[in-house]
C-alpha positions in Angstrom: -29.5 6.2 -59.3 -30.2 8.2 -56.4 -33.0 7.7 -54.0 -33.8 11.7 -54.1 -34.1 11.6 -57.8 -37.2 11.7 -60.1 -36.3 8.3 -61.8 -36.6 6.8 -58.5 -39.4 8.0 -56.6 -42.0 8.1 -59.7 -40.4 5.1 -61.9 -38.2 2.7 -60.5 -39.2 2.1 -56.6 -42.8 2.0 -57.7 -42.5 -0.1 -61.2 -40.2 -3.0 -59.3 -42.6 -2.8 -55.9 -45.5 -3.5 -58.2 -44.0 -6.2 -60.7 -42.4 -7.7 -57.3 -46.0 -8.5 -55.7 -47.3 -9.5 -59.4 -44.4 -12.2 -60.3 -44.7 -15.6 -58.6 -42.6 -16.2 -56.0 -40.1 -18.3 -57.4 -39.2 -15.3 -59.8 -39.3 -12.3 -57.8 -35.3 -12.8 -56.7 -34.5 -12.6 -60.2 -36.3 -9.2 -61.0 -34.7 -7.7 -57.9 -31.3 -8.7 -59.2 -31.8 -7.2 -62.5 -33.1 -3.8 -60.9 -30.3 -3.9 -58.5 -27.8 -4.5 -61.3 -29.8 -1.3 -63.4 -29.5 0.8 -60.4 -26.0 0.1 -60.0 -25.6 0.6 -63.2 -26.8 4.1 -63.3 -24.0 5.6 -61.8 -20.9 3.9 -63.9 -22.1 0.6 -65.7 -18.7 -0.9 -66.0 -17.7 -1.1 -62.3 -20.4 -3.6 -62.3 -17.9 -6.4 -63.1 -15.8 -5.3 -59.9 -19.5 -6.7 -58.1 -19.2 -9.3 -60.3 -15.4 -10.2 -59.6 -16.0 -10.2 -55.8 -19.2 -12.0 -56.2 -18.2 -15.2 -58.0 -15.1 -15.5 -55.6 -17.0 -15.3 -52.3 -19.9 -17.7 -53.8 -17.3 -20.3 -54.5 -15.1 -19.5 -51.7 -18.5 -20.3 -49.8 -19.2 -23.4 -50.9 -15.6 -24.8 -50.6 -15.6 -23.4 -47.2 -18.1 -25.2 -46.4 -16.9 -28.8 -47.3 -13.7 -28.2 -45.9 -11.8 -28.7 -43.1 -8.3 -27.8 -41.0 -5.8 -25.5 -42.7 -7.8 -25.9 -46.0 -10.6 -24.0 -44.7 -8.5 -21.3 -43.3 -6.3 -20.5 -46.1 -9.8 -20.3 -48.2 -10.9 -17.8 -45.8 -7.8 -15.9 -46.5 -8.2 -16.1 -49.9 -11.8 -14.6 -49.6 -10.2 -11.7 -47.6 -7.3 -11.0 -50.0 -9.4 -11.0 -52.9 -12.0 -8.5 -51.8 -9.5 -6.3 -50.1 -7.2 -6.9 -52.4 -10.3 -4.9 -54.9 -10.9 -1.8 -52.4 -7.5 -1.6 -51.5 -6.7 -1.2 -55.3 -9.3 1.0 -56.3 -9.5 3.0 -52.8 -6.0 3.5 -51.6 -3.5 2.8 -54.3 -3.4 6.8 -55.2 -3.6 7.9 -51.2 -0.8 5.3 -50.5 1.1 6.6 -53.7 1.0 10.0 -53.0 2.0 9.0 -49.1 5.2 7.4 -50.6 6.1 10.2 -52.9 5.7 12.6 -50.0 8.5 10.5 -47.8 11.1 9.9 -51.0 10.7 13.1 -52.3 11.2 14.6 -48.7 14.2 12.4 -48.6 15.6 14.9 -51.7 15.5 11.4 -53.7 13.1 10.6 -57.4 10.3 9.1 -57.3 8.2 8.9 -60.5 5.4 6.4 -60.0 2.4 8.1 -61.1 -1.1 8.0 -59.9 -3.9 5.8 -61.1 -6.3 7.6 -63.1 -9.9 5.7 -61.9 -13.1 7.3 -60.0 -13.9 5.2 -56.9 -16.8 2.7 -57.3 -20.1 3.6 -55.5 -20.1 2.1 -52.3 -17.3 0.1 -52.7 -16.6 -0.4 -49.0 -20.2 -1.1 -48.1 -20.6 -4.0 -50.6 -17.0 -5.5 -49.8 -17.8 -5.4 -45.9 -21.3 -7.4 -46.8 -19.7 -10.0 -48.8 -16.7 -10.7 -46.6 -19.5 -11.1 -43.4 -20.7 -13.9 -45.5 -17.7 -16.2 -46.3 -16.2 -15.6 -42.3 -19.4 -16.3 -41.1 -19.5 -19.2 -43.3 -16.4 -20.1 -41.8 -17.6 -19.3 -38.4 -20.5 -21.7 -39.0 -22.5 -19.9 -38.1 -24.7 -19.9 -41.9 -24.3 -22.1 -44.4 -23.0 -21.9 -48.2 -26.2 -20.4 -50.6 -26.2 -22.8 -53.1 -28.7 -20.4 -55.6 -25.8 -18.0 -57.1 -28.4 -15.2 -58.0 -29.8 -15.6 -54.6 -26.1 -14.8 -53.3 -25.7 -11.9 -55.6 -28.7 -10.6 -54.4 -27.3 -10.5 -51.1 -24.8 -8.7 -51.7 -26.6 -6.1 -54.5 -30.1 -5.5 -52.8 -31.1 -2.0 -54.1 -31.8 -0.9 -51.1 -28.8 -1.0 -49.2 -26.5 -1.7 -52.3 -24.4 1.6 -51.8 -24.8 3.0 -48.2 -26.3 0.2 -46.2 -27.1 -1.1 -43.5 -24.4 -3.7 -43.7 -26.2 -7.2 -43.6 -25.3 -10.4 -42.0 -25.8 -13.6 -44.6 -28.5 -15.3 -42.0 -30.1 -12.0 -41.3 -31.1 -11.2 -45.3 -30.6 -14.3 -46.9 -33.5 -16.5 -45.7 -35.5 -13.8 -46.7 -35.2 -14.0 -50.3 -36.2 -17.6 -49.7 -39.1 -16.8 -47.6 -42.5 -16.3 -50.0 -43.8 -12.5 -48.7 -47.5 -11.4 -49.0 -48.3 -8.0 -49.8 -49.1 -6.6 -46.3 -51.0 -3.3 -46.0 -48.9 -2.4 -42.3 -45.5 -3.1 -43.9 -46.8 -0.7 -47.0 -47.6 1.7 -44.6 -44.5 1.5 -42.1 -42.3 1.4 -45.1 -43.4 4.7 -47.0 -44.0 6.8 -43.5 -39.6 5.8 -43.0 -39.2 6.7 -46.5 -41.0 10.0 -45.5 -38.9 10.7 -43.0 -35.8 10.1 -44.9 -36.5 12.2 -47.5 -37.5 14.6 -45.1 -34.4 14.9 -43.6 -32.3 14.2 -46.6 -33.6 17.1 -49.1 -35.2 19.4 -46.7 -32.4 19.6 -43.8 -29.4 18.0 -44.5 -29.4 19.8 -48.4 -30.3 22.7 -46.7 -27.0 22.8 -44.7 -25.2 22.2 -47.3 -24.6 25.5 -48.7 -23.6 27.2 -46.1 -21.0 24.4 -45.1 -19.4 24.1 -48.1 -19.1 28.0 -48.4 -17.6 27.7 -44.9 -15.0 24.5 -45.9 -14.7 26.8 -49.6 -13.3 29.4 -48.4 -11.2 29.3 -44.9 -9.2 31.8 -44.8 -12.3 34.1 -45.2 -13.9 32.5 -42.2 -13.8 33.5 -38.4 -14.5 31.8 -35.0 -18.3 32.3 -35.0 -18.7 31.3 -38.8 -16.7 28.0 -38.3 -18.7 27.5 -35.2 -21.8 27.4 -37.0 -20.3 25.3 -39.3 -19.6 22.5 -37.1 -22.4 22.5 -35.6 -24.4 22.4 -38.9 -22.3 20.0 -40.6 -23.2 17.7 -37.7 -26.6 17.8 -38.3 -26.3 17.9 -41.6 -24.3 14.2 -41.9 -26.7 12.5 -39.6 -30.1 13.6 -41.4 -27.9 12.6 -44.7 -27.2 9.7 -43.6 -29.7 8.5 -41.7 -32.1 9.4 -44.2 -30.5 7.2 -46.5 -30.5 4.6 -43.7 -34.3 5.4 -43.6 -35.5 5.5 -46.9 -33.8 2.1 -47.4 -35.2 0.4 -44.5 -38.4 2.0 -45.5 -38.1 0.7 -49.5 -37.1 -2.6 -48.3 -40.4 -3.1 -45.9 -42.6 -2.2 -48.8 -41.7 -5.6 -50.0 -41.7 -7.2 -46.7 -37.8 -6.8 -46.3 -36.5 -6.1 -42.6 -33.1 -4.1 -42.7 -31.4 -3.5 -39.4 -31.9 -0.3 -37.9 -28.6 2.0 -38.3 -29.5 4.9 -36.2 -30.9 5.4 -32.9 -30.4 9.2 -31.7 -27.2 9.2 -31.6 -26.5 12.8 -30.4 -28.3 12.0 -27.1 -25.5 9.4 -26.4 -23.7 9.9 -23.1 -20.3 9.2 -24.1 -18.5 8.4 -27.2 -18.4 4.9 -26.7 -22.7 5.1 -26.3 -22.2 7.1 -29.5 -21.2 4.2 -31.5 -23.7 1.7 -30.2 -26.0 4.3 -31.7 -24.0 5.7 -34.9 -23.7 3.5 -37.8 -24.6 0.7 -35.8 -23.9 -1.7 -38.6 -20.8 -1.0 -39.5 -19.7 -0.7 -35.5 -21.1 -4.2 -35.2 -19.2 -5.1 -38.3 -15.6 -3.9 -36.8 -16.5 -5.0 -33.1 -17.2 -9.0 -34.4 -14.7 -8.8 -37.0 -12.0 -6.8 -35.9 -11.9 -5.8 -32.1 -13.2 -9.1 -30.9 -10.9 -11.3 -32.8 -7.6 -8.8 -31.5 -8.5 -9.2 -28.1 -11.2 -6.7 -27.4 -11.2 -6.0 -23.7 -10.3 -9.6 -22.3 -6.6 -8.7 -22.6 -4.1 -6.5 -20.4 -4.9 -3.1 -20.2 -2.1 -1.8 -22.9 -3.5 -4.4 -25.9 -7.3 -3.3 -24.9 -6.2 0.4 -25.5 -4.0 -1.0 -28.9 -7.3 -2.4 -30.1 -9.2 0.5 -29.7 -7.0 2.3 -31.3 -6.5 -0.1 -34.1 -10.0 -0.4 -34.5 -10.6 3.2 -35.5 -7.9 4.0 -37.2 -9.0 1.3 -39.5 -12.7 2.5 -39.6 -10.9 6.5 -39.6 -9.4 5.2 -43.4 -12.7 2.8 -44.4 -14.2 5.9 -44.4 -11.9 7.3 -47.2 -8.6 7.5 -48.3 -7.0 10.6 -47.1 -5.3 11.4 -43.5 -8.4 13.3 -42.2 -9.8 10.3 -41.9 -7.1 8.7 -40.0 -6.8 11.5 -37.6 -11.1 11.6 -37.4 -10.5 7.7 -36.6 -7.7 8.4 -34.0 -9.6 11.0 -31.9 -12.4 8.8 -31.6 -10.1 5.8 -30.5 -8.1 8.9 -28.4 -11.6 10.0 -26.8 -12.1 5.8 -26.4 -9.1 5.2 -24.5 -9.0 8.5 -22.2 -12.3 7.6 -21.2 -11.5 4.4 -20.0 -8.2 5.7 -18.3 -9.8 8.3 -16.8 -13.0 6.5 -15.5 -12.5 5.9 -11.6 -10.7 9.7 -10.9 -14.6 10.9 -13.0 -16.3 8.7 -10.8 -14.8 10.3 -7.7 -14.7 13.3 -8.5 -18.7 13.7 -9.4 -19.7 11.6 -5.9 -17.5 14.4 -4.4 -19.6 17.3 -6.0 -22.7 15.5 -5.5 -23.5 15.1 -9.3 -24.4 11.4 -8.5 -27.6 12.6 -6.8 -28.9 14.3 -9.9 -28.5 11.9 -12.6 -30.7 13.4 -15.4 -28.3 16.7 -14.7 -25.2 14.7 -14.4 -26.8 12.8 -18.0 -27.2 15.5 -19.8 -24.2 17.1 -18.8 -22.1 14.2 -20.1 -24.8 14.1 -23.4 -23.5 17.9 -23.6 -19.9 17.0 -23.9 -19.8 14.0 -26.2 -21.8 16.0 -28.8 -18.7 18.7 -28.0 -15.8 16.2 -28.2 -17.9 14.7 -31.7 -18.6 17.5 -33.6 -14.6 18.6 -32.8 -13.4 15.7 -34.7 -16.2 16.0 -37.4 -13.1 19.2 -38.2 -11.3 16.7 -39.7 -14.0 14.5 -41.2 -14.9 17.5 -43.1 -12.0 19.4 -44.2 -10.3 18.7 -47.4 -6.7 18.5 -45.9 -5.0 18.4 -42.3 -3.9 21.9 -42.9 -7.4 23.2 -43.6 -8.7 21.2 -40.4 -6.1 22.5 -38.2 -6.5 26.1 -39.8 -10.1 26.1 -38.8 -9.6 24.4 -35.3 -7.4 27.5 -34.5 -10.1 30.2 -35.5 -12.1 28.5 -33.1 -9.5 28.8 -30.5 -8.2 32.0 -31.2 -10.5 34.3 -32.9 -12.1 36.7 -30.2 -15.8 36.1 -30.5 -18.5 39.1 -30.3 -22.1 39.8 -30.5 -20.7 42.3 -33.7 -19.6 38.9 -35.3 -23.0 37.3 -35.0 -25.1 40.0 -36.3 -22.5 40.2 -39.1 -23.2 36.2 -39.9 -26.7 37.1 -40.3 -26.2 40.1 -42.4 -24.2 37.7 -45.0 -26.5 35.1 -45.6 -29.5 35.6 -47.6 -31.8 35.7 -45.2 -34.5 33.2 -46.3 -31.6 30.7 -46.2 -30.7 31.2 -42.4 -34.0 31.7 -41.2 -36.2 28.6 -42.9 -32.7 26.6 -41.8 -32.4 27.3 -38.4 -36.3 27.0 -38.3 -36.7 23.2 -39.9 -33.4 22.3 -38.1 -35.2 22.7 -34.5 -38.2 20.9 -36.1 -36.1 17.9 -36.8 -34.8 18.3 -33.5 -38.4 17.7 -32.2 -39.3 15.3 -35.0 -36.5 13.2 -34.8 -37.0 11.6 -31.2 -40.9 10.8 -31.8 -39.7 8.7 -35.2 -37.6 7.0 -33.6 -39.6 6.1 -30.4 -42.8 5.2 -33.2 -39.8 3.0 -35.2 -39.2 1.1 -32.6 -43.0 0.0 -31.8 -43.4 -0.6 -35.5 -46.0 1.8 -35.6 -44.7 4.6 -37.1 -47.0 7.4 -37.0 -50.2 7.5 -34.2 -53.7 7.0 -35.9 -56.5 9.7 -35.6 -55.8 13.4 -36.1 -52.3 13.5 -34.7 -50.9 11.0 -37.7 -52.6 12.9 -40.5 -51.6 15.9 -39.3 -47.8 14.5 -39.2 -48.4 13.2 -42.6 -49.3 16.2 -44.2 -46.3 18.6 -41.8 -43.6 16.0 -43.6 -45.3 16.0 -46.8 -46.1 20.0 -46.8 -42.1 20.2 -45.5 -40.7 18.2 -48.4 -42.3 20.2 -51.3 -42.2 23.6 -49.9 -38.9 23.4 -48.6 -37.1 20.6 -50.2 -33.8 21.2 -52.0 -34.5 18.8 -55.6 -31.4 19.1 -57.4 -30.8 15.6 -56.7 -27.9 16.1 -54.8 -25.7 12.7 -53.7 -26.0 11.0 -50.3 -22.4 12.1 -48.5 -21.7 8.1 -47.8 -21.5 7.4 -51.2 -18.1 8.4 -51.5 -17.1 6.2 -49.0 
């Protein structure tokens, strides 16, 4: 079921809020688990015994965690790990690593006759996987212990909300909240539907907006020049970060409703400073996920220069093929961990060299300079992210380099698209722009629109925005692929 649907706007998120606050306490985690299992279910039913599978292992695997001790514990832990990788790695990369295979031994002039797997990806396979493996190695960390209520542990790891796209929760962040007995509370009713406004506001009416014209671009490359995959990139950019943020938002915002608190998985980040800043602010929960997980236990930066540049690296490539099965990915993941590792190598010859042109005495110029270039060296590798193959990528990374641009180019661009389509695009894209920096300020106070005038009239702008310009053809979140 998709947030930006009918059913879920005008049946489902109202019909569970409202039996949610009229059910005692002791039954309202049962009702959310059923409507988490019928909104999983909406999309392919059966896949929800994969949930099941990984569920039931990591509850036991819990428990026994728990009680254990030495080697015991450990190999459990490994258990866990195999087990739910074992799942993505079977339903995710089994045909990329196939194909991989067949491309070396076939290469090689020898047979190889293996074929693919004929199976659709489960929804948000990677996001539920990443939640339930935080539980058992935190388990194992001690640092929560073993939920003894099963349902209460599937909930965890099926909350509607966040099911398919996140945030990615921590066990003692979200669990003692389905414990905890929640009041309806007029200011969470209100904080929650104003981020659900704003989600949908920049899910149907910006990022579906962009769509068109980027697939047309992606569609058909070899029709394309500089200036049209230009535009492209730049309106891809905005386009992922209003779709996925606006997921990010209308969760947050459908979980406060009931007196939920998701983390927050955005904060700006195209005003980041550098690339590393841009992943404190993008995605921030599954960042977090790979930094206590993943970089940390390989070393992070308290190791020799060489391993802290391997564990960047490492670190995305690994989040470059989370993010889907194909080397775009990879090569998205090792420009970032490229960008990463420059940065740091490079870092004393920058500082030099802007005290020596007296950029250190204007810092917001010398900010914004280095805001200017990170969304540069982003939106480069969002190329890759967005092509369907290395060749496309590389095709359209070479218009950009090559193609002589003119003003004749331009006007043509705006001659090909229907007009309506550039003009109301361009125009609600700058409004985000300005709209997107107050939400987030207002977020952060928990109060997220002003009272008086100024909040109704930013009420009825997001509301008049969504029906008059919203795309409803109930068009999937991009992350849900992943």
């Amino acid at each position: 079921m998709l947030f930006n649907s009918f059913e879920f706007i005008c049946i489902f998120f109202p019909l569970v809020t409202g039996l949610y606050f009229a059910l005692p306490h002791r039954w309202r985690w049962l009702l959310l688990l059923v409507a988490s299992c019928w909104f999983y279910m909406a999309f392919v039913p059966v896949y929800i015994l994969i949930l099941a599978f990984t569920i039931g292992v990591d509850y036991v695997a819990g428990i026994w965690i728990e009680r254990s001790e030495g080697r015991k514990r450990k190999l459990l832990l490994t258990a866990s790990i195999i087990a739910n990788v074992g799942v993505l790695a079977f339903f995710k990369y089994f045909n990329f690593l196939n194909e991989s295979i067949a491309a070396v031994v076939r290469g090689l002039g020898f047979h190889y006759g293996v074929p693919d797997l004929g199976i659709i990806l489960p929804i948000g396979l990677s996001f539920h996987t990443f939640q339930s493996l935080s539980y058992t190695i935190e388990v194992y960390r001690r640092h929560y212990p073993a939920e003894r209520n099963p349902g209460i542990f599937a909930l965890y790891v099926m909350f509607y909300p966040q099911l398919v796209a996140g945030p990615i929760e921590r066990p003692q962040a979200l669990l003692p909240q389905f414990h905890a007995r929640k009041k309806f509370n007029a200011d969470d009713l209100q904080y929650g539907l104003t981020r659900m406004a704003f989600g949908f506001f920049k899910k149907v009416v910006v990022a579906d907006r962009l769509a068109p014209y980027v697939d047309a671009v992606y569609a058909d490359i070899p029709g394309s020049n500089g200036i049209t995959v230009l535009v492209a990139t730049i309106f891809f950019a905005v386009q992922i970060y209003c779709d996925f943020s606006g997921y990010s938002d209308i969760a947050i915002g459908a979980a406060r409703v009931m007196g939920f608190r998701l983390m927050e998985n955005f904060t700006r980040p195209y005003l980041s400073s550098s690339v590393s800043e841009f992943w404190g602010r993008w995605h921030i929960s599954l960042s977090s996920w790979f930094r206590d997980y993943l970089y940390i236990p390989l070393g992070g930066n308290r190791v020799v220069k060489w391993r802290w540049y391997y564990n960047l690296m490492v670190v995305f490539l690994v989040s470059g093929l989370w993010h889907g099965a194909d080397w775009t990915y990879v090569i998205w993941g090792g420009l970032h961990g490229t960008y990463s590792i420059l940065a740091i190598m490079f870092a004393p010859l920058l500082v030099r060299f802007t005290k020596g042109i007296g950029l250190d005495a204007l810092p917001k110029a010398k900010r914004w300079l280095n805001i200017f270039i990170t969304v540069q060296l982003v939106s480069f590798a969002w190329i890759f992210f967005r092509a369907h193959t290395i060749s496309d990528a590389f095709t359209m990374v070479h218009r950009l380099a090559s193609t002589p641009w003119s003003l004749g180019d331009l006007r043509q661009l705006y001659a090909d698209l229907p007009r309506s389509m550039l003009d109301v695009t361009v125009v609600l894209t700058l409004l985000f722009m300005v709209i997107d920096p107050v939400h987030d300020a207002w977020a952060k106070r928990e109060k997220p629109v002003p009272e008086g005038l100024a909040g109704t009239a930013l009420y009825a702008a997001l509301l008049v925005g969504i029906l008059l310009f919203g795309y409803f053809g109930s068009t999937s979140f991009i992350y849900f692929q992943f």
